[in-house]
N, C-alpha and C positions, 0 to 999 in steps of 0.2 A: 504493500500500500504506500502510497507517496500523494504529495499534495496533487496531484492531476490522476490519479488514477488508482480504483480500489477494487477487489473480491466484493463480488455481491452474491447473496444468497437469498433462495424463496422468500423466507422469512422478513427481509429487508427490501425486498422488490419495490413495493409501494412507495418507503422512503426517499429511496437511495436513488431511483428511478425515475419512478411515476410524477412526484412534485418536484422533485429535485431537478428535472426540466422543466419545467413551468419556469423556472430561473436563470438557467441555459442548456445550451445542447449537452446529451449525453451519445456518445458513442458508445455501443454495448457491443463486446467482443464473445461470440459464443465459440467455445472452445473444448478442445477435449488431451489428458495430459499424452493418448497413443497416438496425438495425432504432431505429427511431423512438421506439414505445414502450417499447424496452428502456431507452432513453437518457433517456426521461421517468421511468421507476422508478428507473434509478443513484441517482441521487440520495438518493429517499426512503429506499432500502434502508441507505443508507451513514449517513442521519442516524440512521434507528432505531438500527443498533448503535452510533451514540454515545451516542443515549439512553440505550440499555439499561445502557452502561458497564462494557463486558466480557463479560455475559452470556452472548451469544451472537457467535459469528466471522461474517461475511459473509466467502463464498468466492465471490466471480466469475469463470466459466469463459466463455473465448470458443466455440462451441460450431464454428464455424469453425477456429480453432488447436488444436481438440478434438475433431475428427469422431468420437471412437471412444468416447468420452465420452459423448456425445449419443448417439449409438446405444443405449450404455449401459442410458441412463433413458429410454430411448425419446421423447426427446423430438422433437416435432413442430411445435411451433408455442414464438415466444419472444413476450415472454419469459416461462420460467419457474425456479420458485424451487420448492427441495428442501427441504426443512430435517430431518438426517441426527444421528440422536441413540444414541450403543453401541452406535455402529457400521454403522448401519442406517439407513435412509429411513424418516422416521413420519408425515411429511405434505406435500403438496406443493399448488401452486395455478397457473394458470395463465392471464395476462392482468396487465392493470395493477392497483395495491393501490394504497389511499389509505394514509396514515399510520397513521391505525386500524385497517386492516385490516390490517396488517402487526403493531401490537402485539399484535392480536387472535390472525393465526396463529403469535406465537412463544408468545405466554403458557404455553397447555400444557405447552412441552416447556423452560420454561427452571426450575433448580430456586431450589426455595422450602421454607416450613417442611414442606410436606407428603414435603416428598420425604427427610427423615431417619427422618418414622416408617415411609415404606414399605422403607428400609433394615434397620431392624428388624427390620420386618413379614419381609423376606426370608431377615434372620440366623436367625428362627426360624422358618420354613421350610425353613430346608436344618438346623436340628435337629431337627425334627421336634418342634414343638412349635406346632400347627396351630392350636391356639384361640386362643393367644396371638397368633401370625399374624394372624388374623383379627379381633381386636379391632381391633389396631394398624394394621391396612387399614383398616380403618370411621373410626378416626381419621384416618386419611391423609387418606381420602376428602373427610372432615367441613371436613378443613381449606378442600382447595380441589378443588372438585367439576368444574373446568372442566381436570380434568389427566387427559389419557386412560389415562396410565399407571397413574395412582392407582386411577382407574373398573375398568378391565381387572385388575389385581391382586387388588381386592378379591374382584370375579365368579371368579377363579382360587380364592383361597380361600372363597368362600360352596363352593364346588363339591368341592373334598377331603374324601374319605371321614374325612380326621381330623377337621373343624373340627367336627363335632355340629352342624351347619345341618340341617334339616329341610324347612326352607321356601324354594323356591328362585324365586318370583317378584322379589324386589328383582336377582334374576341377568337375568330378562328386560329389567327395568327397565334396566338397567347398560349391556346390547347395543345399544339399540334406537338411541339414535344413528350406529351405525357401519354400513357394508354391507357386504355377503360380498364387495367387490373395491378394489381400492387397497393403501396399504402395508401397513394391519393388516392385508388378508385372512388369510393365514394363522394368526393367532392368533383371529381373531372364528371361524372356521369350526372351529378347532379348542375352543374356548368353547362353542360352541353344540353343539358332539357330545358335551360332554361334559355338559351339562344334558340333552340329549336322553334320554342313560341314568342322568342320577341320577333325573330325574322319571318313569322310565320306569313305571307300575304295572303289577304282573303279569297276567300272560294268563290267559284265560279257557280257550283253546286246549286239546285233550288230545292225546294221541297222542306218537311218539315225537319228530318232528320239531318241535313245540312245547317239548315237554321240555329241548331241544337251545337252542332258539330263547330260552327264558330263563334256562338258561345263560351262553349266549353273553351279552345284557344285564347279568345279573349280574356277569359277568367285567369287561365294559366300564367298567361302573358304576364298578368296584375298580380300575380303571387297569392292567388285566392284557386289554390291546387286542391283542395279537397272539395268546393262548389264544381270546379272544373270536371273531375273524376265523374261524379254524380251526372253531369248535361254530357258529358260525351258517351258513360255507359247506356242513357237515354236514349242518344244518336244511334248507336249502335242496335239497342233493340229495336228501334221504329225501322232503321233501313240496313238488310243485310250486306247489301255491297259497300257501303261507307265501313262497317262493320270489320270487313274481312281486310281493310284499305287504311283510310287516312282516320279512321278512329282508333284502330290499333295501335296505327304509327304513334297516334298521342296519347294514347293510355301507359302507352310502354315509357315513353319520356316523363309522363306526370309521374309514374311509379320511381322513377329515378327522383326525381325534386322532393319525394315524403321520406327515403332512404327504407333502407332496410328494417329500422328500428320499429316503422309507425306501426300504430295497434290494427289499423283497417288496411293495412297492406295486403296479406293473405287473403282477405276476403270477396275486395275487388281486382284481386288476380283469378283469384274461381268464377268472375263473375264476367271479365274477358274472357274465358277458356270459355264456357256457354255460351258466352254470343257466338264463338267461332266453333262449336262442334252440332 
């Protein structure tokens, strides 16, 4: 144990971990004592966080003294390295890291000047005060473009009904790095449903089930996702070819904006699967 980096165990996961990023990054090295190449990385990992000088904690977990741990992060193969930031996992890699590639994956997530204007940027967001937000995101950004926090923040605000954006291709722009799976997924899937219905343009469509059907969009669009869900499952049973088409398309994007977590998720997926069976 040394001032940048400690043995963590089950026991102390919560502390040592969990809040203990909420105040900076932690890199977590999952490791095992037969493994060879684990014992070639200790090293490098332990000198980066004296590089870095605090910045970030190195937690080394024996993934043996830690079965349940490993289960955890599902890890399979060592060694691998976490790096667990407010609270949460935001990127992970697995295999040996030269020195570089270890500065290379903390950079993003360790803070810099970008990361006071995106404090900001958030204090007026929870005022509601969206333009301002979104300047100050663009700045964040500007600062240091290699910080996915910053990238993903901004795409949040280009995409709020308050911010007066119009044009939401620099939101595509923003995405394109990340894929629908890993630690972001839930916030990139949840991103991308919601650009889905701000760029959504209106239907050509008549009839009552259309009517319903751009409803439902419009709703979504305004962040009134679970009104939306309800007029689009409507659409769907009034007309079965909207049904099998562009009410799917927006029921599957609405289910991405409630996340995994919500209570009525399950329920209005059994309730797509009967429109389409």
């Amino acid at each position: 144990m040394s001032e940048y980096s400690l043995d963590v165990m089950e026991k102390d996961f919560d502390a040592l971990i969990i809040e203990a990023s909420k105040t900076r990054p932690i890199l977590i090295d999952f490791w095992a004592k037969w493994c060879q190449p684990c014992l070639k990385l200790k090293p490098l990992l332990e000198e980066a966080a004296e590089r870095a000088g605090g910045a970030f904690l190195l937690a080394k977990i024996d993934i043996d003294a830690n079965p349940n741990l490993a289960a955890a992060f599902r890890i399979s193969s060592v060694p691998t390295v976490v790096v667990f930031r407010n609270g949460a996992p935001v990127d992970s890699h697995t295999g040996l890291l030269t020195p570089a590639d270890i500065d290379a994956l903390m950079k993003p997530h360790i803070p810099g000047p970008a990361d006071d204007l995106l404090e900001q940027a958030k204090q007026a967001t929870e005022k509601g005060d969206h333009s301002a937000a979104l300047k100050l995101a663009r700045e964040a950004f500007t600062l240091d473009e290699t910080k996915d926090e910053a990238r993903l923040f901004l795409a949040e605000c280009l995409l709020h009904p308050g911010s007066g954006a119009e044009d939401f291709s620099q939101v595509e722009t923003l995405l394109e790095p990340f894929s629908d799976s890993g630690p972001l997924a839930a916030t990139i899937l949840k991103l991308k449903g919601r650009l889905f219905f701000r760029q959504r343009p209106a239907l050509t469509l008549t009839g009552k089930g259309a009517e319903l059907l751009q409803k439902g969009i419009t709703l979504a669009a305004e962040g009134k996702t679970e009104d939306a869900i309800v007029l689009l499952l409507e659409a769907g049973e009034l007309d079965e070819k909207l049904a099998r088409g562009p009410v799917k398309e927006a029921l599957i994007q609405a289910f991405h904006l409630l996340g995994e977590g919500h209570p009525k998720l399950n329920s209005w997926r059994s309730s797509l699967m009967m429109l389409l069976t």
